[in-house]
N, C-alpha and C positions, 0 to 999 in steps of 0.2 A: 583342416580348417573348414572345407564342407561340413565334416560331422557336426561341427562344434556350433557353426555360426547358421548353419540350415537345420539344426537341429533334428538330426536326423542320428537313428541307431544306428544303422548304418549302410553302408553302399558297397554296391557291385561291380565288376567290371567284366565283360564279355572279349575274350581275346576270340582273336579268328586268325584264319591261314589266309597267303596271298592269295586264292580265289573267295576272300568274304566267308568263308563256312565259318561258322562257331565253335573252339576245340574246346576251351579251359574257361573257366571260373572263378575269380579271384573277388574275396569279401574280404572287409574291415569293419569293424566294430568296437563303439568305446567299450570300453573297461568300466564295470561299475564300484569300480574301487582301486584304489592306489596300490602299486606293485612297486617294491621295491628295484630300480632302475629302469621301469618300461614308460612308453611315452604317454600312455592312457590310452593305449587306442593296439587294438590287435588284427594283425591281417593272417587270415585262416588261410590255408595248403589251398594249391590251386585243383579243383576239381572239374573231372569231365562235366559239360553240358548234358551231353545226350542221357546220364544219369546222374543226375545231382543228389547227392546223400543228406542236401542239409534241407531242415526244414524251414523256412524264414520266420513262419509265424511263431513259432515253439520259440527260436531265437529272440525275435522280440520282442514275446511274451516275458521272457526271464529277465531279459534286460531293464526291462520294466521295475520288473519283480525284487530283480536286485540294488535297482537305486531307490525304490520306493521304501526298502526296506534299510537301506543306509540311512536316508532322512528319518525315520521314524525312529533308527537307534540314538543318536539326538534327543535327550531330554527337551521336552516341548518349551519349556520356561529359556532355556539357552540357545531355542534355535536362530532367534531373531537378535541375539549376541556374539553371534560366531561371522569372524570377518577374517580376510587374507588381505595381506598388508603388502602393499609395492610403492618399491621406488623408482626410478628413474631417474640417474644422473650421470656427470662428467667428471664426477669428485674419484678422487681415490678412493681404493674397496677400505683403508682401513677410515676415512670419513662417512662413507654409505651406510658403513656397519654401525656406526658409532650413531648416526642420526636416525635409520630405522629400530638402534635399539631404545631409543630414546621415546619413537612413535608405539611401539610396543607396549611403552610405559602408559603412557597416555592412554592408548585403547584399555588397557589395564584398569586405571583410573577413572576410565569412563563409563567402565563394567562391560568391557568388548573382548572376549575371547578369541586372542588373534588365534588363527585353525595356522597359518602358514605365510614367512614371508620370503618375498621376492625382490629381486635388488638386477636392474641391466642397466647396463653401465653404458651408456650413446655420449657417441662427439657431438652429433645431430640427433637434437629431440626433434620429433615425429609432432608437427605441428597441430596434426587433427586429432589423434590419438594420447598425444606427449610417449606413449611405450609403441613397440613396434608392432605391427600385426600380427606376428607369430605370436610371440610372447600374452598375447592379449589373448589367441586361442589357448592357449597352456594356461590360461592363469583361469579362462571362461570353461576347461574342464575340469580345472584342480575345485573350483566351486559346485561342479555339479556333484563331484565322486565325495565332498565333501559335506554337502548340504549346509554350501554357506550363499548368503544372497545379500552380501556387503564387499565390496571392496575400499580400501581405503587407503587413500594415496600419500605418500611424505610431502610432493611439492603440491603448491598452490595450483588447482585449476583451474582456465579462464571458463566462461559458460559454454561456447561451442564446443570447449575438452568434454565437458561435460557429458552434455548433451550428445556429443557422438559415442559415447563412450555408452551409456546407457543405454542409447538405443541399442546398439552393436550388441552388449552383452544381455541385455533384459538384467543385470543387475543395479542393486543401488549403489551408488556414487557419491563420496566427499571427500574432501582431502585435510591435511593438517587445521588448517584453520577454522574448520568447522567444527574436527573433535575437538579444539579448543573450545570454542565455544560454547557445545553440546556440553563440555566438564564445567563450562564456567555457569551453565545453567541449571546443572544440579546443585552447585557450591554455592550460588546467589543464594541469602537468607532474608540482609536488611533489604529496607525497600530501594536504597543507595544502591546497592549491589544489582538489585533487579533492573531498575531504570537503566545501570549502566549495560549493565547483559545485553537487554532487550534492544537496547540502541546499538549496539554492535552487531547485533543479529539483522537486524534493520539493513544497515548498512552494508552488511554482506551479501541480501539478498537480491539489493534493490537493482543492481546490473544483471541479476541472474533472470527477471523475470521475464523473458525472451526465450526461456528454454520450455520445451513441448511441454505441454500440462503432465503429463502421463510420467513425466522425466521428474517435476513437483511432485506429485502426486506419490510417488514411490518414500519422498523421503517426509510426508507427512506425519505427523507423531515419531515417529524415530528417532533416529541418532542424528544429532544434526538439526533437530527439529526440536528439544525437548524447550523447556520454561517457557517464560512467560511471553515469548515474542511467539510462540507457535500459534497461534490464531491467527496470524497475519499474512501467514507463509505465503496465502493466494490471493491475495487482496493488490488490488491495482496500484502504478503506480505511484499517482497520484495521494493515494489514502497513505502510502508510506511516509513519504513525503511528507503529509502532515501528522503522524503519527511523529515521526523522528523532531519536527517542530514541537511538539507538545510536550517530545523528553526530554528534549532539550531546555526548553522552560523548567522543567521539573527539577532536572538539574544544575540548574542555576539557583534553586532556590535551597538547595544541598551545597553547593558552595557558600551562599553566602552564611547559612546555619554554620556551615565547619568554619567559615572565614571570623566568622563572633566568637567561638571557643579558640580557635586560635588566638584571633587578637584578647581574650580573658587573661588567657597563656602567658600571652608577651607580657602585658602589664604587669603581671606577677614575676616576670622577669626570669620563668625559670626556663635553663635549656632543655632542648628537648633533642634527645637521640631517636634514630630512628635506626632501627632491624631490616638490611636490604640482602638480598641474595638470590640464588638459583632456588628454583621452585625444590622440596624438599630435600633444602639444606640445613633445616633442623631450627630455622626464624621463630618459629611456636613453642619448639619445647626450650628454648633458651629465655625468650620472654618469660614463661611458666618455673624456669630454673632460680632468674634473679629476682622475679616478686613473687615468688609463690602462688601464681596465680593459677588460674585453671581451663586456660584457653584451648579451643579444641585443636585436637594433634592427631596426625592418622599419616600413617605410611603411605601416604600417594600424591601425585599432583595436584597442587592448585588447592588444597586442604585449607586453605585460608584466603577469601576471598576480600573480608572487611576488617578492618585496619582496627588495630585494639589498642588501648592506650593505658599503661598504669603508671603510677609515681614509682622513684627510687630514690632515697636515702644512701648516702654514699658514708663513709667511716669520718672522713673531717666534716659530719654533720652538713651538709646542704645538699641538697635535692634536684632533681630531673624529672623530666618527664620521658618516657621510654615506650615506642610506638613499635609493635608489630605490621608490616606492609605486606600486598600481593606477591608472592614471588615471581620472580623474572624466568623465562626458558627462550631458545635461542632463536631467532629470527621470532620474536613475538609480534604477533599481525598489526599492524598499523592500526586497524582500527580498535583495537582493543586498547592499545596506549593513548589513542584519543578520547573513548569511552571511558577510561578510566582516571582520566585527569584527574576529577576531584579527589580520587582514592591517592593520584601520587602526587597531589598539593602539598601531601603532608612532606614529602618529602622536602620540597623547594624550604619549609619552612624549618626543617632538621636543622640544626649547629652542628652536629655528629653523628656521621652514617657505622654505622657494626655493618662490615658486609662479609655475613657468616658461611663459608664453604666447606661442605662436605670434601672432608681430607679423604675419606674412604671410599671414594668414586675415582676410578682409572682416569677419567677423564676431567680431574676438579681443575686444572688448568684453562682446556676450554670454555666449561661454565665460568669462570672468574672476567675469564675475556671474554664474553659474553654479556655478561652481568656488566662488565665496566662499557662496553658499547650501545646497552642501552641507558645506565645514567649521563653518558654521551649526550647520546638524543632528547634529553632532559633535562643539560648544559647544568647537571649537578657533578661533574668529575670532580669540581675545582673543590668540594667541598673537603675540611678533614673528614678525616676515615680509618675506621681501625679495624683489620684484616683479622677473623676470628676463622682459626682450620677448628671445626666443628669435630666429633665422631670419631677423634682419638684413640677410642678404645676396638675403634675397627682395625685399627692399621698398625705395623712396625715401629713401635716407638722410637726407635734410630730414623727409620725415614719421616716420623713427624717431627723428631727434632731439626733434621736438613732443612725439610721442606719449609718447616717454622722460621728456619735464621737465613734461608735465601730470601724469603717472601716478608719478611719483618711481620709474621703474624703468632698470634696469641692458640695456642693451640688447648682446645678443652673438649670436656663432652657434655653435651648438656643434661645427661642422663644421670653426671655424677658432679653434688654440688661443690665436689671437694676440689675438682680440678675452675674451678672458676673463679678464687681469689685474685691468682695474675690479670684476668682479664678484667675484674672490678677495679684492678690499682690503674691497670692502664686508663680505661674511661675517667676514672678519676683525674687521673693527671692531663690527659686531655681535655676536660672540661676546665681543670683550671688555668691551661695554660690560654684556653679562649678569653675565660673569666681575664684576667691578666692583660691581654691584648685589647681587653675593651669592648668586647662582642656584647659587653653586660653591664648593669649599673651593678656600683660597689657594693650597695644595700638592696639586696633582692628581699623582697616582702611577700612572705610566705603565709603569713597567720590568718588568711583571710580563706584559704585550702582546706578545705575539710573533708575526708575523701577513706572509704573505708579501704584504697588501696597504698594507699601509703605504707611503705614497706622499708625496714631499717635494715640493711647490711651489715 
């Protein structure tokens, strides 16, 4: 722990006899490189005093030599994307695994190169630290032998975590909710989507501003830092404050815009289904499946920020309107589902949620319970819903058939359009059994719709 937190190559120890003489010689020194099963750190044969064979300077010349020349093998474009990922919890190993593999994804998506991750399992989190002080030495060598200068945590850190934590390591510091962030800041395109970003970013920082400049200052432009809120990072409280007031306005004047096409919607009478689910559970290519449309799709998290909207033609002739939404992932940050309101208004105003799950994920159980806890929090559960196992063609066609008749869902892929009739007849018959119950007038009035997305089934 000397070496690592006095940053020191390394140290010596002078043994003596019980009259004080000095016999032996005992050094330790890191490792400039990771050894399979060693701790990073090597303690040399103990040697006479009175002729010491070893040279120090020559020793810490190479040492030098040799971590300076690990960072350099690091292509220079990657060095400031290469991050070691830790958890800290009380969960069982096969939930730590399951939720760090999950933060992997995300660094993944965020364009962060996790180099290595770490997972200690405490009854007792370590209130200054949240991890324990060894483990924080191991993790502040496995970074230098590594030439990473990012750590990046699964739980939420409060400012003082922070802030001791940075100091302690001299590295930089965020935890989940920031790489959230940090993704949702590349993904912001409309100006809706920014305004929303920006104010989350706001909002996350604005307790933090109490931590040493120097402890800011590291994550300026970086990860964690990137869109449109990064001008702000250092700016007083005060100006946030009014800053978050001004988006706030902004974004009101974005509700009431969507609240008008909405209500255009209603008068026309037609329902509107809305696409909800676990961040990519395949909501994009299945909207792009049934209108032919061309909405952007990409293997990674959070790929669709702004909510996309096209008509559908159903076979008994009458029409929907059919909303792609933000995908959900699990403990998503409070402030992000408040920032985002106006994006899941559309939701409140659905007749019919698709909430599409990747059947091809070991864990499409927990995402679904997941997914259902936060339409919870959105007091949208009560609404109808129809349960779509996505990615069929990833999985045992026996276990999608089980898994389909335990869970009453429609199973397809959205990559083949052949498997998606069952799922058109079901919406169908679910729209009309609303239609039926009254959700709708008898004579919905369409002719006034003129829309290059109109799409016949």
């Amino acid at each position: 722990m000397d070496l690592v937190f006095l940053r020191l190559d390394c140290v010596a120890a002078v043994l003596v006899d019980i009259h004080g003489g000095a016999t032996d010689l005992e050094v330790a020194h890191i490792l400039p490189s990771r050894r399979e099963g060693a701790n990073g750190w090597e303690i040399l044969p103990p040697i006479p005093c009175y002729d010491p064979s070893l040279d120090f300077q020559e020793l810490v010349q190479s040492l030098e030599s040799e971590l300076e020349r690990s960072r350099q093998a690091i292509p220079s474009a990657r060095q400031e994307d290469r991050a070691i990922l830790v958890s800290v919890t009380a969960a069982d190993k096969q939930t730590a695994r399951t939720s760090m593999d999950e933060l992997e994804e995300l660094a993944r998506t965020s364009g962060i190169m996790a180099v290595e991750t770490i997972i200690q399992r405490q009854r007792e989190i370590n209130p200054k630290y949240l991890i324990g002080k060894g483990k924080l030495s191991e993790i502040v060598l496995r970074a230098l032998q590594s030439g990473v200068d990012l750590l990046i945590f699964d739980q939420d850190l409060n400012p003082s975590q922070v802030k001791a934590i940075t100091d302690t390591t001299e590295l930089r510091v965020i935890d989940r909710t920031q790489l959230i962030l940090d993704i949702f800041a590349q993904r912001a395109h409309s100006r809706e989507g920014k305004i929303q970003v920006e104010m989350a970013q706001l909002k996350y920082l604005l307790p933090r501003l109490g931590m040493k400049d120097d402890a800011l200052s590291r994550l300026t432009g970086g990860i964690g830092a990137r869109g449109p809120g990064e001008t702000t990072l250092e700016i007083n409280r005060r100006r946030i404050k009014d800053r978050i007031s001004q988006l706030d306005r902004e974004l009101e004047a974005v509700r009431r815009n969507r609240g008008q096409r909405r209500a255009r919607r209603l008068r026309k009478t037609l329902p509107v289904i809305s696409i909800v689910g676990y961040t990519n559970a395949g909501k994009s290519s299945l909207l792009n499946a049934l209108t032919r449309s061309s909405v952007f799709v990409e293997n990674k998290l959070f790929a669709t920020l702004d909510p996309t909207s096209r008509r559908l033609r159903f076979p008994r002739d009458f029409e929907v309107i059919i909303s792609d939404t933000v995908g959900f992932i699990r403990d998503l940050p409070e402030d992000l589902i408040e920032a985002f309101a106006a994006t899941l208004e559309e939701l409140a105003d659905a007749d019919l949620l698709l909430h599409v799950v990747d059947i091809g994920n070991p864990r499409f159980e927990e995402q679904m319970a997941a997914v259902q806890r936060i339409l919870s929090r959105l007091e949208l559960h009560r609404k109808p819903m129809v349960l779509v196992f996505n990615k069929m063609d990833c999985v045992d066609p026996e276990f999608t058939k089980i898994q389909a008749a335990r869970h009453d869902a429609v199973p397809i892929s959205a990559l083949d359009t052949r498997t998606l009739y069952p799922l058109i007849l079901r919406m169908q018959e679910s729209v009309e059994e609303l239609l039926e119950e009254g959700y709708y007038s008898a004579s919905r009035d369409v002719s006034e719709e003129t829309s290059d997305d109109r799409i016949t089934v």
